[in-house]
Residue frames relative to the residue before (quaternion, step in Angstrom):
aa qw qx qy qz dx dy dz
X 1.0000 0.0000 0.0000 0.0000 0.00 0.00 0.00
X 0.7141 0.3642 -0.2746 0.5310 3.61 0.82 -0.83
X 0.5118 0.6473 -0.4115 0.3870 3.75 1.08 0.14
X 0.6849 0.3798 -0.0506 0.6197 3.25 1.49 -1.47
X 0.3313 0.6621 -0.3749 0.5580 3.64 1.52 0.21
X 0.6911 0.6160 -0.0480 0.3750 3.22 0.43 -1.42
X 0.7760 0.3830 -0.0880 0.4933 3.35 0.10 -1.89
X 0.5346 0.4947 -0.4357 0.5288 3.96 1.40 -0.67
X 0.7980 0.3413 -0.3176 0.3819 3.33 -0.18 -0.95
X 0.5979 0.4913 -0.4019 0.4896 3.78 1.19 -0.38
X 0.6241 0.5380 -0.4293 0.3698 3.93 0.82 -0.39
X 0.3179 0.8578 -0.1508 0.3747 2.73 1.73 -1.51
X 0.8213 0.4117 0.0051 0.3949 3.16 -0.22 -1.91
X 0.6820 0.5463 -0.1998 0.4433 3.37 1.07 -1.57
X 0.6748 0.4943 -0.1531 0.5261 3.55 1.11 -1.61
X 0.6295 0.2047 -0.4839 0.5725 3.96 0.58 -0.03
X 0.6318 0.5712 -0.4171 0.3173 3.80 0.13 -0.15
X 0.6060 0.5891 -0.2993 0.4428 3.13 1.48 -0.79
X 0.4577 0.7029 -0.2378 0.4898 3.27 1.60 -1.85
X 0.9056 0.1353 -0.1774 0.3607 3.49 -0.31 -1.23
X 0.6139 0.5297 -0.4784 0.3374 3.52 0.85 0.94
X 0.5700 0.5108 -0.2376 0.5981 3.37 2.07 -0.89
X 0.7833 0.3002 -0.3137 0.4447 4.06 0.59 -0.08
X 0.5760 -0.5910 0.4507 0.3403 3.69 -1.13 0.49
X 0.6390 -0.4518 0.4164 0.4629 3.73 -1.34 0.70
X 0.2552 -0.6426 0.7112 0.1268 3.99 -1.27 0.12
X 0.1491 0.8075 -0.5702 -0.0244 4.08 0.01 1.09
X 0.6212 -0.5949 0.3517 0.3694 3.53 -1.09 0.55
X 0.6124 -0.6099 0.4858 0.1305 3.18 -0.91 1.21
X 0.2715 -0.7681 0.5388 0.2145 3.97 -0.57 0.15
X 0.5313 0.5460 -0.4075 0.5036 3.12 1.55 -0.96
X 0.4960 0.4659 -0.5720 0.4580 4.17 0.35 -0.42
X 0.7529 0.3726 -0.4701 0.2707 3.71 -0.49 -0.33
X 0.5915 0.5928 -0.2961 0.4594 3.72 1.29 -0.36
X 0.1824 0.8319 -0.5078 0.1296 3.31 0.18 1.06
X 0.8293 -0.4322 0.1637 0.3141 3.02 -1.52 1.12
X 0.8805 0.2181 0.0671 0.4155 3.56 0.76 -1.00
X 0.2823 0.8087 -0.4752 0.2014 3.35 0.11 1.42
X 0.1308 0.6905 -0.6839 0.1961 3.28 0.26 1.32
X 0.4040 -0.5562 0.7112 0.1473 3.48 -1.77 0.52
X 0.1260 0.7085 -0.6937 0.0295 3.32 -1.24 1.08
X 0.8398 0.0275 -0.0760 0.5368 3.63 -1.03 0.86
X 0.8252 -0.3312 0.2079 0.4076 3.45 0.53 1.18
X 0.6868 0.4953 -0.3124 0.4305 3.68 1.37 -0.53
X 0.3511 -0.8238 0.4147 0.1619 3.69 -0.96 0.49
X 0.7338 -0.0020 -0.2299 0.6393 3.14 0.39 1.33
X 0.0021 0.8360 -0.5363 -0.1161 3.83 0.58 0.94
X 0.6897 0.5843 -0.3071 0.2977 3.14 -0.10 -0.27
X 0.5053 0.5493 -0.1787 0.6411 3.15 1.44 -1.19
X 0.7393 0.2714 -0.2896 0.5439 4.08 0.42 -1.30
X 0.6600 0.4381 -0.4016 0.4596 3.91 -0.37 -1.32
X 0.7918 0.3785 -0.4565 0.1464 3.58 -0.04 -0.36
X 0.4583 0.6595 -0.4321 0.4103 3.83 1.47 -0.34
X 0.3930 0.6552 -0.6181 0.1850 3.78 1.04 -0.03
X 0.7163 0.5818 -0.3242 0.2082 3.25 0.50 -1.28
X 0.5470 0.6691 -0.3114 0.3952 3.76 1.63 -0.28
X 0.4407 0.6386 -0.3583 0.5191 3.03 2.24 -1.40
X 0.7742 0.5026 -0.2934 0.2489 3.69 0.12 -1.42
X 0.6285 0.5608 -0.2369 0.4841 3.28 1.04 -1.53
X 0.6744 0.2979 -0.4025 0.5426 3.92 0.41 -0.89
X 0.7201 0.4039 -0.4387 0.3546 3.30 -0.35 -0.85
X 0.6143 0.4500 -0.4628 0.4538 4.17 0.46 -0.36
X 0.5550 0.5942 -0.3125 0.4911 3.88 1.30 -1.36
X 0.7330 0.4763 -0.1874 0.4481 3.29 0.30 -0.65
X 0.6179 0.4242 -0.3168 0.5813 3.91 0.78 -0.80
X 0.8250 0.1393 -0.2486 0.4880 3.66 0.41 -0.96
X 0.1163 0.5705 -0.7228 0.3723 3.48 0.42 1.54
X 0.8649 0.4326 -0.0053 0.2547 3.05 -0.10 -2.00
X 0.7011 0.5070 -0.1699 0.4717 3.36 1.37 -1.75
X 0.8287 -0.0918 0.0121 0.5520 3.57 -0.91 1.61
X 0.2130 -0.6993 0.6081 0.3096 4.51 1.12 -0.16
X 0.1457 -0.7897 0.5886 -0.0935 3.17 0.09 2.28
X 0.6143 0.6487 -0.2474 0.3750 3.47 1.12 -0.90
X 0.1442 -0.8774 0.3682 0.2716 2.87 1.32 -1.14
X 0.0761 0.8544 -0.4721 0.2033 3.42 1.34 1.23
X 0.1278 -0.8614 0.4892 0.0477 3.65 -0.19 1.27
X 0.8293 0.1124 -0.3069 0.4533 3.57 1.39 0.62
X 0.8879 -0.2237 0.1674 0.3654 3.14 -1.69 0.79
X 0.7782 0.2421 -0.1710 0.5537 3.70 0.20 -1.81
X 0.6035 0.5058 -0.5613 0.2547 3.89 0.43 -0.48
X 0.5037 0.6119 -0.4073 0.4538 3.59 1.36 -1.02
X 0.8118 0.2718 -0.2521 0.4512 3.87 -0.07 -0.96
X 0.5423 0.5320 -0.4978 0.4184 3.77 1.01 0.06
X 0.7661 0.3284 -0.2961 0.4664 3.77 0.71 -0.99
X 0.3820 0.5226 -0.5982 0.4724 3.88 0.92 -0.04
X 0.6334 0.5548 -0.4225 0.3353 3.26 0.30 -1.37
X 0.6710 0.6909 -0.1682 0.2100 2.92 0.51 -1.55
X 0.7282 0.2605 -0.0966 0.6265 3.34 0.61 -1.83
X 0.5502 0.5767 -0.5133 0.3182 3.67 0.44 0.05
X 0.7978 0.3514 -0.2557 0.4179 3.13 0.72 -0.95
X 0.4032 0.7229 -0.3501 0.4385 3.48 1.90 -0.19
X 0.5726 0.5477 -0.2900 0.5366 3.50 1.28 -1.42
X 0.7044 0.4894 -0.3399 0.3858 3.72 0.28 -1.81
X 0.6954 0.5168 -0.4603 0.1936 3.51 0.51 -0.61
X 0.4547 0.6625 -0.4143 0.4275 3.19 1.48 -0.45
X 0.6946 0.4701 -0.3571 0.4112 3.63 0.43 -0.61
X 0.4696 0.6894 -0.4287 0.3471 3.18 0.67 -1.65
X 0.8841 0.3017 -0.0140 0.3565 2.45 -0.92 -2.55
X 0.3384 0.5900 -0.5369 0.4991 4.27 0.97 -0.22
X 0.7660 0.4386 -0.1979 0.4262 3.41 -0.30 -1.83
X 0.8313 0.4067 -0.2090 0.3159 3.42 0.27 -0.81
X 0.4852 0.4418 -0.2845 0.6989 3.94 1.88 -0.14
X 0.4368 0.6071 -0.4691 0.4697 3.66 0.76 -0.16
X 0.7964 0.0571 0.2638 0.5413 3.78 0.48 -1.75
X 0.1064 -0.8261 0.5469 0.0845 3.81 0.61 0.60
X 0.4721 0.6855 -0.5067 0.2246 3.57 -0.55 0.70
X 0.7632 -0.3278 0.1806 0.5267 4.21 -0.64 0.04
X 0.7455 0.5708 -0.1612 0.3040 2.41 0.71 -2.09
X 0.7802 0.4245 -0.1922 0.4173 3.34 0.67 -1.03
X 0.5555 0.5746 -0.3556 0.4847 3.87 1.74 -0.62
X 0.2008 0.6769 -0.5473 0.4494 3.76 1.40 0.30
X 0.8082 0.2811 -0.0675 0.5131 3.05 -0.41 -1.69
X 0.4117 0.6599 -0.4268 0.4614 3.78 0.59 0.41
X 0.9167 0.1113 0.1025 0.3698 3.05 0.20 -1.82
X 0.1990 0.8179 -0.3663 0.3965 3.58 1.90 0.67
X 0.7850 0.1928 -0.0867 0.5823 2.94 -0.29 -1.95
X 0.6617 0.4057 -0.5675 0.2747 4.02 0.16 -0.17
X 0.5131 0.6624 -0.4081 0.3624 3.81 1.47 -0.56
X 0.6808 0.4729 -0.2698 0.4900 3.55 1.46 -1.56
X 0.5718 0.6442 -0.3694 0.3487 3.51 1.18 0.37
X 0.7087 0.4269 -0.1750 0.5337 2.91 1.43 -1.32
X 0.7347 0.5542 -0.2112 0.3292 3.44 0.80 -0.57
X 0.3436 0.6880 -0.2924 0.5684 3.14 2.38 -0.62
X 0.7112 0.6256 -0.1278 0.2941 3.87 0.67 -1.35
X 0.5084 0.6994 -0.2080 0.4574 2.81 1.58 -1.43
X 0.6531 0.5637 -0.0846 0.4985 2.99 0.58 -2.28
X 0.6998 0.2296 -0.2325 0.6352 3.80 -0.40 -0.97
X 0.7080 0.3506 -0.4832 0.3773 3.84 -0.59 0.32
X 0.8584 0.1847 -0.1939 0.4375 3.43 1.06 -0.24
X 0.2403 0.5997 -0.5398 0.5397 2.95 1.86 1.60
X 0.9376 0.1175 -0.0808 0.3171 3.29 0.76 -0.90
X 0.6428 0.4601 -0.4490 0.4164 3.05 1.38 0.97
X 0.6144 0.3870 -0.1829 0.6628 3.74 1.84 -0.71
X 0.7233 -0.3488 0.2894 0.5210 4.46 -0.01 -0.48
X 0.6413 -0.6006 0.4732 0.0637 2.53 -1.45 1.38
X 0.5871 0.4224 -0.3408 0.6006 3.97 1.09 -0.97
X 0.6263 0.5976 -0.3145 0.3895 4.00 0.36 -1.22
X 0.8560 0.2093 -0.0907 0.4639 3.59 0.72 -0.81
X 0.4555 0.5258 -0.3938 0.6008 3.54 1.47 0.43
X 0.5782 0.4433 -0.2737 0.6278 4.06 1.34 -0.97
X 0.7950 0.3687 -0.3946 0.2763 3.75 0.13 -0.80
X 0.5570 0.6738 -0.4401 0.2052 3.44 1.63 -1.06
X 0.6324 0.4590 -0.4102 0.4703 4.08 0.57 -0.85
X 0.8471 0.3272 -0.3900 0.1526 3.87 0.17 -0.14
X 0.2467 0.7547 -0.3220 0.5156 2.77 2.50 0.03
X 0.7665 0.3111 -0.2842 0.4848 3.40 0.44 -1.20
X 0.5575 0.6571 -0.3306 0.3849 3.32 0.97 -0.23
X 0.7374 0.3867 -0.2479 0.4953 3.38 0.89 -1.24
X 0.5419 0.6458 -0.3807 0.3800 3.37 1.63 -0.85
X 0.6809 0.5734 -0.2008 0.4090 3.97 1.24 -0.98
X 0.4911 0.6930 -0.2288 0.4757 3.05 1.73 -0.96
X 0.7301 0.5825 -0.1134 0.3388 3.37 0.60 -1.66
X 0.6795 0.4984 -0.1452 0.5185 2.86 1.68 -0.94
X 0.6502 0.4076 -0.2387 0.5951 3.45 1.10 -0.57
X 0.6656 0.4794 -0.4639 0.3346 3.39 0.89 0.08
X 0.8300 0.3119 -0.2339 0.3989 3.27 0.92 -0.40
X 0.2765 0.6849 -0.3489 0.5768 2.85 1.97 0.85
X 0.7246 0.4261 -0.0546 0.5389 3.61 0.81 -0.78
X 0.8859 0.0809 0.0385 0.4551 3.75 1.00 -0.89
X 0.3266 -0.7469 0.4916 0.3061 3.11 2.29 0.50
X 0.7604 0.4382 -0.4333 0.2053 3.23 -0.21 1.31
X 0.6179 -0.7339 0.2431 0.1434 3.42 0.31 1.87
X 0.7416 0.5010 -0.1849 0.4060 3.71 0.76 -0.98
X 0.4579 0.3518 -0.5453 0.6076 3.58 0.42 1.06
X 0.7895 0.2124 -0.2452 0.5210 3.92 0.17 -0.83
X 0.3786 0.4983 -0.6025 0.4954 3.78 0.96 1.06
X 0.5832 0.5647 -0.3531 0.4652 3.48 0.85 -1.61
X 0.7367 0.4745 -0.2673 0.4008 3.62 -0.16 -1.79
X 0.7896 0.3642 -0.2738 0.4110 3.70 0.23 -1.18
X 0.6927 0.5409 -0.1846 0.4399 3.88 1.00 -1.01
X 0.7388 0.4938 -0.2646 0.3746 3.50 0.83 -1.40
X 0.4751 0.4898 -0.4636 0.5652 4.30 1.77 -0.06
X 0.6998 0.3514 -0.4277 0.4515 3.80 0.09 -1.13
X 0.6656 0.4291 -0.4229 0.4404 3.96 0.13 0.53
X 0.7110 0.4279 -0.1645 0.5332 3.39 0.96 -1.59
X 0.7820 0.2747 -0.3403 0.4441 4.11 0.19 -0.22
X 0.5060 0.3360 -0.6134 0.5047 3.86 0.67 0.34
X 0.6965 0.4672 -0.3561 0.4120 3.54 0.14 -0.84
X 0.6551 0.2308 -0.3998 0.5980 4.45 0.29 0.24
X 0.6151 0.5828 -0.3722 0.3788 3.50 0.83 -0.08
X 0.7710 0.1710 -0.1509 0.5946 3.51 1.36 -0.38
X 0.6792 0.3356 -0.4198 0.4998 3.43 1.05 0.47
X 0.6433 0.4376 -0.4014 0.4832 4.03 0.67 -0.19
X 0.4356 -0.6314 0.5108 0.3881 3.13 -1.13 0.98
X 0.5764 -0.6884 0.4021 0.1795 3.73 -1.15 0.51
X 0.4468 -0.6621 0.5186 0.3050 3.89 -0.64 0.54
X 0.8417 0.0767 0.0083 0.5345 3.58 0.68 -0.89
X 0.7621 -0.3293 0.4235 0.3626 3.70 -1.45 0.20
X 0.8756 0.3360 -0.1204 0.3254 3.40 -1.50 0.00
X 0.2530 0.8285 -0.4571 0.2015 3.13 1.69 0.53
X 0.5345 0.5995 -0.4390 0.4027 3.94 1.00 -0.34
X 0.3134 0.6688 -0.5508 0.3888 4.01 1.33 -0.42
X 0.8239 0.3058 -0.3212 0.3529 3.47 -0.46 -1.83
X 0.5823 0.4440 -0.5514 0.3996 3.90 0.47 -0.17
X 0.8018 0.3448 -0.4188 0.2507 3.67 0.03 -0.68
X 0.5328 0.5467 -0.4076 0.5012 3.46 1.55 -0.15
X 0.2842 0.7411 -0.2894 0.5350 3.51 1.35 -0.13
X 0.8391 0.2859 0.0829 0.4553 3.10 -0.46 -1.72
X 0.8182 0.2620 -0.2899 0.4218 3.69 1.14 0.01
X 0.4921 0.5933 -0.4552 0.4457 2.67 1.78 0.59
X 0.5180 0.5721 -0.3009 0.5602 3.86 1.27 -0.41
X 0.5329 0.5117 -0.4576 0.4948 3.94 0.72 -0.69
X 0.6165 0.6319 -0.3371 0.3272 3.52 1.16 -2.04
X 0.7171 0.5598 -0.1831 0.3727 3.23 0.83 -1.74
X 0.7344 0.4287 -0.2581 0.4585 3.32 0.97 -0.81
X 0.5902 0.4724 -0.3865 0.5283 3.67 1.02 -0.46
X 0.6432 0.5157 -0.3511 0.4439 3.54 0.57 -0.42
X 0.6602 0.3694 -0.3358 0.5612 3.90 0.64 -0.43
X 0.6765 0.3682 -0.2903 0.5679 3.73 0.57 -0.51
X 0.2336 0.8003 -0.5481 0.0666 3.63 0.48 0.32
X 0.5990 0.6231 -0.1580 0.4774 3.49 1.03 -1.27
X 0.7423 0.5154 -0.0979 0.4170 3.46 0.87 -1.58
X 0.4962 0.6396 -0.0515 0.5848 3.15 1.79 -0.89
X 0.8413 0.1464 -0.1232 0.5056 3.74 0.85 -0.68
X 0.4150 0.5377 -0.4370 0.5897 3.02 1.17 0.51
X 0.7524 0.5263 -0.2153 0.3325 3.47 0.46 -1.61
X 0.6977 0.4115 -0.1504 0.5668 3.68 1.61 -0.82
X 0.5246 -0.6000 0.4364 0.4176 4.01 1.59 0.02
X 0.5288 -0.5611 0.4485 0.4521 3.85 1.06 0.43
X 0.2597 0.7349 -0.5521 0.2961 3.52 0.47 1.07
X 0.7522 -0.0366 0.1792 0.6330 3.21 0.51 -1.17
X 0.2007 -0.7528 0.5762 0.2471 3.95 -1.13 0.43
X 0.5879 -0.6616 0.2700 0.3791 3.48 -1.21 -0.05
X 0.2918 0.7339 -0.5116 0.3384 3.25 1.90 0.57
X 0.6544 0.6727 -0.1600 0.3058 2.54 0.72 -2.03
X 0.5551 0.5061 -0.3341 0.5693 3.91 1.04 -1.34
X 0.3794 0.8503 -0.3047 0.2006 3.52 0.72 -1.21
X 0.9068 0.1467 0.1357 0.3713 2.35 0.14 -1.90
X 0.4410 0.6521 -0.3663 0.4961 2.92 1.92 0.16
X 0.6548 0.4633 -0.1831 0.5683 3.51 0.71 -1.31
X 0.5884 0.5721 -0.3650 0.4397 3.69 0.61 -0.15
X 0.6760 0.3722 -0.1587 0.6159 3.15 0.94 -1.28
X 0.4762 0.4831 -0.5685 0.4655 3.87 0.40 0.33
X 0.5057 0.6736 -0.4635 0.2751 3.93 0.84 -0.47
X 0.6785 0.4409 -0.2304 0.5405 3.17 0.41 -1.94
X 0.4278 0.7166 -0.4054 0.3730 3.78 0.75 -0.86
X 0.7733 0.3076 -0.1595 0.5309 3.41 -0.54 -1.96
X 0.7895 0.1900 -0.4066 0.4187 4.03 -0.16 -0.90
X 0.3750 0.4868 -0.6883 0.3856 4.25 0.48 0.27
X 0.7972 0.3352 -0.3652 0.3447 3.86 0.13 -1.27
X 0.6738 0.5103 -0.4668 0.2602 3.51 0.84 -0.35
X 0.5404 0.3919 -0.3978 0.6294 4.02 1.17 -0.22
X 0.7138 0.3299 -0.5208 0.3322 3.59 -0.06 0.35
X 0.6557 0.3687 -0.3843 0.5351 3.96 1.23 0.01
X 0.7519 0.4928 -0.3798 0.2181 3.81 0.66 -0.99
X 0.2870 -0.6664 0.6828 0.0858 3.20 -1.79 0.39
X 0.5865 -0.6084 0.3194 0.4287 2.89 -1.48 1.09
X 0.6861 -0.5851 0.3933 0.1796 3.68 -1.58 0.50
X 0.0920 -0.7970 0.5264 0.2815 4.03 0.86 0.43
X 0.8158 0.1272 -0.1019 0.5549 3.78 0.50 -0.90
X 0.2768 -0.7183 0.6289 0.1095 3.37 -0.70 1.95
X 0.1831 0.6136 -0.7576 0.1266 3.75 -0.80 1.42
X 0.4461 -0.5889 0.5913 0.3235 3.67 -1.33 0.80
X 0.6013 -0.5335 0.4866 0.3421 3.48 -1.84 0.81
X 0.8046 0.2525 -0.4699 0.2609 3.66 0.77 0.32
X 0.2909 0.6929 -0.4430 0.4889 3.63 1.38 0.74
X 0.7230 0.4290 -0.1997 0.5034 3.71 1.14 -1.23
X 0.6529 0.4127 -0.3043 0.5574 3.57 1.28 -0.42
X 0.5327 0.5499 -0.3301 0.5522 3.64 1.40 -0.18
X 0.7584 0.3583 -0.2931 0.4588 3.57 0.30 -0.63
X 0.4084 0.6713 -0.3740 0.4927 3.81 1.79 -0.53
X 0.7366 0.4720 -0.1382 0.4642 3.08 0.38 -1.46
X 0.7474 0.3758 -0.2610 0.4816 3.69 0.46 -0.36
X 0.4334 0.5975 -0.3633 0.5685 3.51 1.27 -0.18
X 0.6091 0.6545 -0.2585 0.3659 3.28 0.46 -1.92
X 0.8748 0.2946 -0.0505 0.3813 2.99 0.33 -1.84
X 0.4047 0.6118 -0.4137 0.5392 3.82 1.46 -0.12
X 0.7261 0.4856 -0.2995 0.3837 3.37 0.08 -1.46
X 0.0929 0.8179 -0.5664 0.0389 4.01 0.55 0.97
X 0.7925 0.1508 -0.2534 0.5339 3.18 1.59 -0.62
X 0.6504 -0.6050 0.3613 0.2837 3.41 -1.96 0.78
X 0.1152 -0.8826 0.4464 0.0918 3.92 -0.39 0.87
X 0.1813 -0.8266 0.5152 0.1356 3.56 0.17 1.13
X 0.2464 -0.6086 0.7388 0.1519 3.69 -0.99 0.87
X 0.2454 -0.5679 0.7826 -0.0694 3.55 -2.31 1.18
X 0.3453 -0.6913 0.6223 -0.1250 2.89 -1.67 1.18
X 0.1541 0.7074 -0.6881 0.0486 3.69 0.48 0.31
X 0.2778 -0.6034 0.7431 0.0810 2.70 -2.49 0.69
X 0.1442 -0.6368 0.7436 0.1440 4.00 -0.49 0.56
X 0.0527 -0.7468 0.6628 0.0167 2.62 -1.95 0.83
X 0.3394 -0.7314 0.3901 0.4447 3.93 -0.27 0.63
X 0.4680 -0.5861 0.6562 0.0832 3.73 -1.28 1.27
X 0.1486 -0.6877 0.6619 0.2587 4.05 -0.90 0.41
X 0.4594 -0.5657 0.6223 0.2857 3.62 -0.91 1.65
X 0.3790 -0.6730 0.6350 -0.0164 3.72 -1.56 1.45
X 0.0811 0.8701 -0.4817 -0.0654 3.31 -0.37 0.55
X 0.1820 -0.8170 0.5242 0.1572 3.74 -0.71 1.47
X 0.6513 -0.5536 0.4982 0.1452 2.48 -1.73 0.93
């Protein structure tokens, strides 16, 4: 196991090395800091864009209490505890970050932008493959994940060049719907990670159409701004999914269960109607 341990993280290693000799640097655009919506209310610059990360403040900071308070989650191992600390910490930080950083759009300050959302994504990694592939494997991987996740950031901080924290930020929104519907699951409620999933892509998509988006609503609202709403629905869906699941008696993956659906589905050619009878007691009549 630690042989074949190994050789992943060496293929791993080889394939982003390959990547960053066969593709061209990726530098940061300026036009990203010019965003659709900068009006100033009550003294703040860009409000919208800042006031809205509160809701990340909220979501980590509840994630985080019921880590700890009475183990509401019920987190039955070691690395899952330090994967979601991980987790809502940097969920919480983003509120700052990205605050600080719509304050004053500029590199320097999108640092603190794109940290705590890396220690988010990279936190995930880890706890998905604590609890769908080994429990030692993803409790060992969580410190270099975050590691490579920090890295990524200083690299293109340092050499203006985007593609390690393309790799880091892009390669979960592919890899956790996919172990999400092919590994069989530790616990219940495995449909959570698709809609957090699925609102993180909405995120992605309001965020390139940002411009299109405020035009499209009369400069009401931009599509950062949605953005970050639908973002924050992430931390959302997986707060509600450790607060309903249970462990899983029969690990089958959501696409084996949609596989056996589907074969049912199709068997069932005919329609079977189920009855209910009720008996009641009759008084026996006796003629005369």
């Amino acid at each position: 196991m630690r042989k074949r341990s190994l050789c992943a993280w060496v293929v791993a290693i080889l394939c982003f090395i390959v990547l960053m000799i066969v593709t061209p640097a990726i530098p940061q655009s300026e036009e990203y800091h010019d965003f659709a919506d900068q009006r100033e209310f009550f003294g703040i610059p860009n409000t919208l864009n800042v006031v809205l990360n509160f809701p990340f403040l909220v979501v980590g900071i509840v994630g985080l209490v019921l880590c700890y308070h009475g183990n509401y989650f019920k987190l039955s191992l070691q690395g899952e505890l330090w994967g979601w600390t991980c987790f809502f910490i940097g969920v919480a930080a983003v509120a700052v970050g990205s605050s600080y950083y719509h304050l004053k759009p500029d590199d320097t300050r999108l640092v603190w932008d794109r940290l705590p959302m890396t220690v988010a994504f990279t936190s995930i990694i880890g706890i998905f493959i604590i609890e769908r592939i080994d429990e030692q494997k993803g409790t060992v991987s969580l410190l270099p994940l975050l590691l490579a996740g920090v890295v990524s950031i200083m690299y293109w901080r340092f050499f203006d060049d985007l593609r390690p924290y393309a790799l880091v930020q892009f390669v979960p929104c592919i890899a956790i719907p996919l172990m999400a519907v092919l590994l069989p699951p530790m616990y219940t409620h495995s449909t959570y990670w698709l809609w957090a999933a699925g609102f993180y892509l909405l995120a992605k998509v309001e965020e390139a159409a940002d411009k299109p988006i405020y035009r499209w609503t009369h400069h009401i609202v931009s599509g950062h701004t949605l953005k970050h709403l639908c973002a924050a629905m992430v931390p959302v869906f997986l707060t509600l999914m450790l607060a309903k699941r249970t462990i899983e008696t029969e690990r089958i993956s959501l696409f084996n269960t949609w596989r056996i659906s589907w074969t049912k589905f199709k068997g069932n050619g005919t329609k079977v109607e189920s009855y209910t009878c009720t008996y009641t007691s009759v008084p026996n009549v006796e003629s005369s």
